[in-house]
C-alpha positions as CSV (number, residue, x, y, z in Angstrom):
1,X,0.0,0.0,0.0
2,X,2.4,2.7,0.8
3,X,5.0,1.6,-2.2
4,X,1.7,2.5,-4.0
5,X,1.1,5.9,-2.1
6,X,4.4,6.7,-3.3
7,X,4.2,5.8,-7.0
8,X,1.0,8.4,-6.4
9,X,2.6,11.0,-5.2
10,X,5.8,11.0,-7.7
11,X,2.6,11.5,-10.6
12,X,2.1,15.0,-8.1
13,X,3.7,18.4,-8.1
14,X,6.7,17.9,-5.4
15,X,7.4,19.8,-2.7
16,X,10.6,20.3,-0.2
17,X,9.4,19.0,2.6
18,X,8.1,15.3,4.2
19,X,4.6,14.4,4.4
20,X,3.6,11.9,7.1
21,X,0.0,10.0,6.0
22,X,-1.9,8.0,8.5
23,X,-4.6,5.3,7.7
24,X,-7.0,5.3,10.3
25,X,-10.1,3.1,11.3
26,X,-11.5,6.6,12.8
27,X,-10.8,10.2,13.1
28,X,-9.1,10.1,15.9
29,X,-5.7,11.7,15.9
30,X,-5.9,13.2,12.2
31,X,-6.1,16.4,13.4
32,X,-2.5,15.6,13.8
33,X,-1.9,14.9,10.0
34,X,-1.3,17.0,7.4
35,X,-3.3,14.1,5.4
36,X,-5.2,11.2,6.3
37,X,-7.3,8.5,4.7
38,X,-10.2,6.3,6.3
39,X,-10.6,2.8,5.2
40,X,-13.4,3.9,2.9
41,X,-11.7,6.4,0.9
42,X,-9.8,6.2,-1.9
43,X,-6.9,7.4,-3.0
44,X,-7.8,8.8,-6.5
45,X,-11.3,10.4,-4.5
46,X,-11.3,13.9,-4.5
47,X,-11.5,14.4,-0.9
48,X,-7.9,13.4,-1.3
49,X,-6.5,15.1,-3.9
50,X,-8.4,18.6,-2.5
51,X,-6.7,17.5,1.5
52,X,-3.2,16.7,-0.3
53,X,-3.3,19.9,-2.6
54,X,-4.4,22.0,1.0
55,X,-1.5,20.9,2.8
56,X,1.2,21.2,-0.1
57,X,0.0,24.9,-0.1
58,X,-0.1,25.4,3.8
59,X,3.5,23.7,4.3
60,X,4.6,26.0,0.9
61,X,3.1,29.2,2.7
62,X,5.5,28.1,5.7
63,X,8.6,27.7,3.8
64,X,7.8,31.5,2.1
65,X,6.9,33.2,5.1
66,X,9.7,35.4,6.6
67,X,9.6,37.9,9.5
68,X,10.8,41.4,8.2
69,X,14.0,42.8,10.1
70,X,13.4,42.5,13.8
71,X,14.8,44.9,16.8
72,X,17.5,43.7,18.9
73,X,15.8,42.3,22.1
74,X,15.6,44.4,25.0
75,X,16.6,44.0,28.3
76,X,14.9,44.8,31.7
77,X,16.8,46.2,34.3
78,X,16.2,48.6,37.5
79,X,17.5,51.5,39.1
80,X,17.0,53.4,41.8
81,X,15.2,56.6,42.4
82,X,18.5,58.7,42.9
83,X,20.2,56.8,40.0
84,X,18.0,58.1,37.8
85,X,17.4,61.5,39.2
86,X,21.2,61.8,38.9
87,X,21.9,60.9,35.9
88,X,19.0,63.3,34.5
89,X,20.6,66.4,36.2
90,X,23.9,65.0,34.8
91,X,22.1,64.8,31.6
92,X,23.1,61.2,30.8
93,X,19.1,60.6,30.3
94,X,17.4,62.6,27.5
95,X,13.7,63.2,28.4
96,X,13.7,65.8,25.6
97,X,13.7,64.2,22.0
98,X,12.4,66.3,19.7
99,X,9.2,63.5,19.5
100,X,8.5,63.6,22.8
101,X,5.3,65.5,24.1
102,X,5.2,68.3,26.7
103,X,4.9,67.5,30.3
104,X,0.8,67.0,30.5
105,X,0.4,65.9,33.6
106,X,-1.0,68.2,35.9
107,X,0.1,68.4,39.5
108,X,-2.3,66.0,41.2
109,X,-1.5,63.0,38.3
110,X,1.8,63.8,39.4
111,X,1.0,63.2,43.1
112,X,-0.3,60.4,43.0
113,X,2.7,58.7,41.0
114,X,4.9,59.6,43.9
115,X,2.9,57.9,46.1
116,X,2.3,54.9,44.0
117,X,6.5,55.1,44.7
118,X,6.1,54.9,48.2
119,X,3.3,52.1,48.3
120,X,4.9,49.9,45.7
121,X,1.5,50.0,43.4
122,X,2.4,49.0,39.8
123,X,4.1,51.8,37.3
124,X,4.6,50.6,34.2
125,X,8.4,50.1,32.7
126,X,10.8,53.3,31.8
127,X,11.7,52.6,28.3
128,X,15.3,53.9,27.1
129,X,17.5,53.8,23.9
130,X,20.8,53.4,25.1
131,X,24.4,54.6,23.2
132,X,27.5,53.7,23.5
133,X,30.8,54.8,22.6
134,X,33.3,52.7,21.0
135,X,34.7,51.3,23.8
136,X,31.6,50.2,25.3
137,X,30.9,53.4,28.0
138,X,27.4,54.3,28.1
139,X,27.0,57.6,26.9
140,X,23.2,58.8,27.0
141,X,19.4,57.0,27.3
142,X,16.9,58.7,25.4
143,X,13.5,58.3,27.2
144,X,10.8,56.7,24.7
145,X,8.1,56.2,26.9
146,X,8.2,57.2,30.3
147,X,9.0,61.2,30.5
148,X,5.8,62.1,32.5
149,X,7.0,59.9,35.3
150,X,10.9,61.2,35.4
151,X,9.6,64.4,35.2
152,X,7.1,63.9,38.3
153,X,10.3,62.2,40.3
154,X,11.9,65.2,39.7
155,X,9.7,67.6,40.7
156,X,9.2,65.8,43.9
157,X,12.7,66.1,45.1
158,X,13.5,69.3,43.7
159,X,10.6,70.3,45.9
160,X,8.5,71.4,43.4
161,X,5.2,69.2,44.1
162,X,4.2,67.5,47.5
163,X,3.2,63.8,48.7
164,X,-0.4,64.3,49.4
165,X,-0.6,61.6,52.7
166,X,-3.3,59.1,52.0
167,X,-4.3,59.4,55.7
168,X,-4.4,63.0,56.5
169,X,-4.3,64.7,53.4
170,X,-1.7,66.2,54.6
171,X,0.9,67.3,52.4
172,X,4.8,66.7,52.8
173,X,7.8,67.8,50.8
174,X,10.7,65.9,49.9
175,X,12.9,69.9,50.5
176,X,12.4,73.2,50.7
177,X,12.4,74.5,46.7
178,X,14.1,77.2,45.4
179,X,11.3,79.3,45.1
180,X,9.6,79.1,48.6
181,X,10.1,82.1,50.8
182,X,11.8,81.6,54.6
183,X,8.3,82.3,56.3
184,X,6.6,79.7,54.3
185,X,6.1,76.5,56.5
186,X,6.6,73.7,54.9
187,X,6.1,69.4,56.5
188,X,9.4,67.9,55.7
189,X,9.6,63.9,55.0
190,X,12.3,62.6,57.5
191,X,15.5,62.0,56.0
192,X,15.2,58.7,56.9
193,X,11.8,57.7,54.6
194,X,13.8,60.4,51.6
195,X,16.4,58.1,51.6
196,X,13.9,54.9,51.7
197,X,12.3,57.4,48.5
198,X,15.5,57.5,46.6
199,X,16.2,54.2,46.7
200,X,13.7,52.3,45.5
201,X,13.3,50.5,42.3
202,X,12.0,51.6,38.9
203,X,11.5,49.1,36.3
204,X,13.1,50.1,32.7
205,X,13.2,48.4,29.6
206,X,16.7,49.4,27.4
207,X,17.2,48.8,23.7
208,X,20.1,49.4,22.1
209,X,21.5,50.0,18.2
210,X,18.1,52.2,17.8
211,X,18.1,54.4,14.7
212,X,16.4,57.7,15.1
213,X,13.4,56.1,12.6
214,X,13.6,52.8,15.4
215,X,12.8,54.9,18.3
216,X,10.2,57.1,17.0
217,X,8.8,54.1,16.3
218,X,8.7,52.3,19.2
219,X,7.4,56.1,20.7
220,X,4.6,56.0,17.8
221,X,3.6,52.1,19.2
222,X,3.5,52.9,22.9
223,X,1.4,55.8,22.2
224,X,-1.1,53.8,20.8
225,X,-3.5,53.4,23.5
226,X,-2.9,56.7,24.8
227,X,-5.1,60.2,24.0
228,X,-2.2,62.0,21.9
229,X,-3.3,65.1,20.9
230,X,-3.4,66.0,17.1
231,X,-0.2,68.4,16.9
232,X,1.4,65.5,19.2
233,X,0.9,63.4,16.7
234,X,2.3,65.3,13.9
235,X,5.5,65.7,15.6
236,X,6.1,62.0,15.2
237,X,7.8,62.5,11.7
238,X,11.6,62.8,10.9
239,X,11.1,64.0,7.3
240,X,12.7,66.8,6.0
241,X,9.9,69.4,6.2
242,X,9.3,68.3,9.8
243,X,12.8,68.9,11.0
244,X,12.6,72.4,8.7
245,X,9.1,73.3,11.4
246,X,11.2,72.0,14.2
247,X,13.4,74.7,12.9
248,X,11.7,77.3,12.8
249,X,10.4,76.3,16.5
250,X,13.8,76.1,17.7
251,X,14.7,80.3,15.8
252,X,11.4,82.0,17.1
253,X,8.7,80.4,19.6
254,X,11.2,81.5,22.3
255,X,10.8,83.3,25.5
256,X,12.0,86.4,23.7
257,X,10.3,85.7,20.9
258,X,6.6,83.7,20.5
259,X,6.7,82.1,23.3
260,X,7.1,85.6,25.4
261,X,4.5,85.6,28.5
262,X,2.5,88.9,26.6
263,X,2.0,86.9,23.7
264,X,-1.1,84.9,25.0
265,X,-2.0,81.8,22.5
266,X,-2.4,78.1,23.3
267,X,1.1,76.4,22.6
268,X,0.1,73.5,25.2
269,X,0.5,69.8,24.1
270,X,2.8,71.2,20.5
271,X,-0.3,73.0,19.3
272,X,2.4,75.6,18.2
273,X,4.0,73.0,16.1
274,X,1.3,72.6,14.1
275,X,0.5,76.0,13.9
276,X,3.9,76.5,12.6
277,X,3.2,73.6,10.0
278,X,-0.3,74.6,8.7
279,X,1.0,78.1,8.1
280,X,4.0,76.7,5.9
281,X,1.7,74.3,4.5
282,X,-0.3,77.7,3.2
283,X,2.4,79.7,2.3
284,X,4.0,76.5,0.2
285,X,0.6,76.2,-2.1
286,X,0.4,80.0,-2.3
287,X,3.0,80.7,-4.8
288,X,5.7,83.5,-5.5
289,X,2.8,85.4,-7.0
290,X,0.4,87.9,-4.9
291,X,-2.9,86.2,-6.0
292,X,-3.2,82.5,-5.7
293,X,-6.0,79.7,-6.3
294,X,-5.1,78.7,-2.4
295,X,-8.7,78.8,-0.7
296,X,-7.9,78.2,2.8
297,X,-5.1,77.0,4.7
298,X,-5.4,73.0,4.4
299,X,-6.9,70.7,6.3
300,X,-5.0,68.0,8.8
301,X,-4.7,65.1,6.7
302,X,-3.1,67.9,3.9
303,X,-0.6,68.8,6.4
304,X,0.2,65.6,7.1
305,X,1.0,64.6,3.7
306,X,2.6,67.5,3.2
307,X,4.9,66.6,6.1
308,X,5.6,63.2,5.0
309,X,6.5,64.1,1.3
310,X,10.2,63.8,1.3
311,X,10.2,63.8,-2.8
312,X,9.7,67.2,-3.1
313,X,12.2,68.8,-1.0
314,X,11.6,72.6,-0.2
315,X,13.9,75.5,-1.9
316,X,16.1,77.3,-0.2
317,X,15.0,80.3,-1.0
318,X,11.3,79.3,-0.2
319,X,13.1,78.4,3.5
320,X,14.3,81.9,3.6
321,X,11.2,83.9,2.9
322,X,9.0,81.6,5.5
323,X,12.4,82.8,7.9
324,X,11.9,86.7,6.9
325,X,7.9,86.2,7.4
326,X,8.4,84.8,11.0
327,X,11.0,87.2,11.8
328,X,8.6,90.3,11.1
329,X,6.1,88.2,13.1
330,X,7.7,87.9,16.3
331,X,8.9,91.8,15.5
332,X,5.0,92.8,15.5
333,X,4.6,90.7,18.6
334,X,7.3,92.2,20.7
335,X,7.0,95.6,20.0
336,X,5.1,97.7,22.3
337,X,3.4,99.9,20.0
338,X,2.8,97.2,17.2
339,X,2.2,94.5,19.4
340,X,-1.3,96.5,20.2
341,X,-3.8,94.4,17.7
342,X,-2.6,91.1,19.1
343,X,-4.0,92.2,22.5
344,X,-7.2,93.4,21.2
345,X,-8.9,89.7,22.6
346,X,-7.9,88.0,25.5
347,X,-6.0,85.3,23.6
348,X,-5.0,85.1,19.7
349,X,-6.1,82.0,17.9
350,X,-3.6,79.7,16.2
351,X,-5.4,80.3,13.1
352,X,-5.1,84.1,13.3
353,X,-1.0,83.5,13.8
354,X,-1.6,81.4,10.5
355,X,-3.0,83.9,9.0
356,X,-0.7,86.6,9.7
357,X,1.6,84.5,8.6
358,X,0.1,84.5,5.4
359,X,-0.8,88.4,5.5
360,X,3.3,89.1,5.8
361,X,4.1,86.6,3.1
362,X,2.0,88.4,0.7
363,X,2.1,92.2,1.8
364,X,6.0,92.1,3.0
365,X,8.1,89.0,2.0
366,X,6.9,88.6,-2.0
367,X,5.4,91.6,-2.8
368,X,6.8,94.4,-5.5
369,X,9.2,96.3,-3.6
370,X,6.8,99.9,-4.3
371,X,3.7,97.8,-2.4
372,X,6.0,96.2,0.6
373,X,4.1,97.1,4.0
374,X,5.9,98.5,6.9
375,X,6.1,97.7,9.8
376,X,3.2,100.0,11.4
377,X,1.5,99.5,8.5
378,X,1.4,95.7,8.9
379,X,0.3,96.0,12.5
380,X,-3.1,97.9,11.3
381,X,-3.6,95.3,8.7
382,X,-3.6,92.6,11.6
383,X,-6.2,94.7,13.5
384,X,-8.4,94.5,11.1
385,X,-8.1,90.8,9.9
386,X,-8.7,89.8,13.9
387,X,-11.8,92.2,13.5
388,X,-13.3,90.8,10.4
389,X,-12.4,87.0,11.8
390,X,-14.3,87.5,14.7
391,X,-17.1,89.5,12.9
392,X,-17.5,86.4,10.9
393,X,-16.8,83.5,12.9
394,X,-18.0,83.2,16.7
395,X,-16.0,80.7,16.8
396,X,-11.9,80.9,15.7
397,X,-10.8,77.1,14.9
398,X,-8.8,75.6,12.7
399,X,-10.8,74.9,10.3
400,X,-11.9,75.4,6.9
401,X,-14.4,78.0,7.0
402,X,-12.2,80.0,9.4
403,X,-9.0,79.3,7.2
404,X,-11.3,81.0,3.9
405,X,-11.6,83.6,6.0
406,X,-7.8,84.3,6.6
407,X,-6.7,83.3,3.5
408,X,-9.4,85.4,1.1
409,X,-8.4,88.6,3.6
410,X,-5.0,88.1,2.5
411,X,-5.8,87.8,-0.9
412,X,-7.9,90.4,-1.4
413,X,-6.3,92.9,1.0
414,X,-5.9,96.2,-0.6
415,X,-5.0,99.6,0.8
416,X,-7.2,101.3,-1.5
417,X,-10.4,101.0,-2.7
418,X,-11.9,100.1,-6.1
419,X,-15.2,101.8,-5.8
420,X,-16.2,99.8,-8.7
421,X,-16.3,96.6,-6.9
422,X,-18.7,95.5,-4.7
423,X,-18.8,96.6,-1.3
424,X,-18.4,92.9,-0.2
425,X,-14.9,93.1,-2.0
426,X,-14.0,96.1,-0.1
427,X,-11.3,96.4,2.8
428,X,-11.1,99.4,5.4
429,X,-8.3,99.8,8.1
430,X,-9.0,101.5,10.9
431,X,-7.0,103.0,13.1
432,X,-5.8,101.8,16.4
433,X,-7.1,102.9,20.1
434,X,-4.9,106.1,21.1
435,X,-5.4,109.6,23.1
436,X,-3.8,111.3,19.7
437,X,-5.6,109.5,17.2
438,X,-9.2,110.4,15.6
439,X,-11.4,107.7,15.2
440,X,-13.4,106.4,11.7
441,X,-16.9,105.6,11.1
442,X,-16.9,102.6,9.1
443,X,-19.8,103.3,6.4
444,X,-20.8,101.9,3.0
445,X,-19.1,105.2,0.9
446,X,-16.0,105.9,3.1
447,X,-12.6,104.8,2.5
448,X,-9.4,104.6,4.8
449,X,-5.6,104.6,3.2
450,X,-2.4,104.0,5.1
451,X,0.7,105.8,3.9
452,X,3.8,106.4,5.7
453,X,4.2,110.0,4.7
454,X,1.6,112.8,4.4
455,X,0.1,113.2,1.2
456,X,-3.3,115.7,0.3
457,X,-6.5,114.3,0.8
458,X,-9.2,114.9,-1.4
459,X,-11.6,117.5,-1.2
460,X,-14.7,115.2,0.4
461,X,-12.4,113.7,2.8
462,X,-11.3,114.0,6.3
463,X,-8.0,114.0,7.5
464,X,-6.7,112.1,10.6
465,X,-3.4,112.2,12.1
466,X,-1.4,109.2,14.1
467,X,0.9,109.7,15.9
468,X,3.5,107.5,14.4
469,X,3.8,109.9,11.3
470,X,0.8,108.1,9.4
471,X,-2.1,109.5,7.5
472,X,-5.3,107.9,7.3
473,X,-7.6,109.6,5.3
474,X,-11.3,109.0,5.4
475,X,-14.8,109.8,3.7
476,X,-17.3,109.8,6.1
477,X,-18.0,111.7,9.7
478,X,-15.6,111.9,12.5
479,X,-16.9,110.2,15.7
């Protein structure tokens, strides 16, 4: 019988591998088989042929199949409290890639992982990428996943946040901080329970030989099941536009620049860094001319693909005109006198800075050098976009219908009037709050120009001084 089953079999496509048969009096066991036959089955049936073809192909699949390039395995290890504290102040851990999210913990989350430390409850493993040098000493981690939970450890030595005491509430500080005044009482922890602190245990998982593209990776995975915000999630690119907006981050949302405590606008969780991103994305599709077909300034899912294209890469004199845009910006910010629009509202929007953004590109970085705005001019010009964003939208998001908004004012933006066109069409500056300056009606028949010099006005209009040397002449009554 089997001399037979293998005369069979040499009729069939071969294989390189062994195939066991069974014959069996029941069908017990033949889950075990690739192939098996009962005593009232034949050979040439095609329950036979179908099995024998199902397993040729399953045991072919197995010989194709190939995992794709695995990580080296990582190890677990532990260190103490003060080994890692020290080592962050030394700066030999890195909580600070440029993937990494903002601290976003607020200070009770942070509380209570302190005092998960003290009662041993479960925190979940550090994970590092570790280099070396050449001859094997450790030079840096970088933290992948883990940052909020160094940072808290941190804060709680330095002093900066308490242990709340599960008991009586109470709460107890690791040191005097920096900041605290001599008549401020604080509960000190004994030394002895701060030393118990530093030294106990915190699980970490280390990889090594981790490419840049390898541990953004492993950041995107762990993040996963975890609520990243949108702009955190942009961040998570290596590309070449995204290290150019990490650029640009680095040059002016600084504390003397955009990030300047006057300058009031949600940079909380990277929001700035998409900002930043959507406002390049715009100025990208504009154009070198002053009008464009651009409608509004892109949606997420355009930015993002605009931030992963790596086939197009972005001219370098493109890089320097979005440079010379955000330099002018943070000058209008900083500026006492021209800094005045942006604190018209409580807070600006990040899709007014987009559109500013925008409004220098157009009026100041590619403009004919006769129609380049100044400086003073510019700031009016940002007046009155917040004013006609916030006259259309209640509202300011980044969204579509608010990004039409920014991107037709910048369009259409004139410092004259056609009184031929519609008065839909029509743009009006008015000038800014001041004890010296005289203020406009806005009607349908009155127009307002900008120059930085006197010039005549017309005999129907009035004429308005400001006390920066400008003239705005107007046709209508004075209030």
């Amino acid at each position: 019988m089997l001399n037979f089953v293998s005369s069979y079999l040499s009729l069939l496509p071969t294989v390189k591998c062994q195939c066991h048969f069974a014959i069996s009096d029941s069908f017990e066991g033949a889950s075990r088989c690739p192939i098996f036959l009962t005593p009232h089955q034949s050979l040439f049936s095609p329950i036979f042929i179908q099995s024998f073809h199902a397993s040729v192909r399953s045991i072919t699949n197995v010989i194709d199949f190939e995992m794709p390039k695995a990580l080296k395995r990582p190890r677990d290890a532990t260190f103490s409290v003060r080994s890692l504290y020290d080592d962050i102040k030394r700066g030999l851990i890195d909580v600070n890639p440029e993937y990494q999210r903002d601290v976003v913990w607020k200070a009770e989350k942070q509380i209570m992982l302190i005092d998960s430390v003290f009662t041993n409850h479960y925190m979940p493993p550090i994970i590092f990428s570790v280099s070396y040098e050449e001859n094997g000493t450790e030079v840096t981690k970088i933290c992948l996943d883990g940052k909020q939970r160094l940072t808290s450890l941190q804060l709680f030595i330095d002093g900066a946040i308490p242990l709340k005491h599960p008991e009586t509430s109470k709460l107890w500080w690791f040191k005097n901080h920096e900041s605290s005044t001599s008549k401020t009482h604080r509960n000190i922890i004994p030394e002895r329970i701060r030393q118990s602190f530093l030294n106990r245990q915190i699980r970490c998982t280390e990889y090594e030989e981790l490419d840049e593209e390898d541990e953004r990776e492993i950041f995107r995975r762990v993040q996963l099941g975890m609520a990243l915000s949108t702009a955190e999630k942009l961040r998570i690119r290596s590309t070449r536009h995204a290290k150019f907006i990490n650029e640009l981050r680095e040059l002016y949302v600084t504390e003397s620049g955009l990030a300047a405590p006057s300058f009031r606008w949600d940079r909380s969780r990277d929001a700035d860094y998409r900002c930043l991103a959507q406002a390049v994305y715009a100025l990208s599709k504009w154009g070198p001319e002053r009008n464009t077909a651009l409608k509004t300034t892109g949606t997420l899912s355009q930015v993002e693909k605009w931030l992963d294209d790596d086939t197009s890469p972005m001219s370098g004199e493109f890089a320097d005109q979005v440079k010379q845009a955000f330099s002018i910006l943070v000058q209008l910010t900083v500026d006492e006198d021209l800094s005045k629009p942006f604190l018209m509202y409580k807070k600006v929007s990040p899709m007014e800075i987009i559109g500013v953004v925008i409004l220098i590109y157009v009026h100041s970085i590619i403009a004919p050098p006769f129609e380049k705005l100044t400086l003073p001019e510019l700031s009016a010009a940002v007046a009155q976009m917040r004013q006609d964003v916030r006259r259309e939208h209640k509202d300011i998001r980044l969204n579509d219908r608010v990004g039409k908004t920014v991107v037709t004012f910048a369009d259409t933006f004139h410092w004259g009037v056609d009184w031929s066109s519609p008065t839909k069409g029509r743009r009006y500056i008015h000038s800014c709050a001041g004890a010296d300056q005289v203020h406009l009606t806005e009607t349908k028949t009155r127009a307002v120009f900008i120059r930085s010099t006197w010039s005549e006005a017309f005999d129907d209009q009035i004429v308005c001084s400001y006390a920066r040397s400008t003239a705005y002449f107007g046709r209508g009554p004075i209030e």
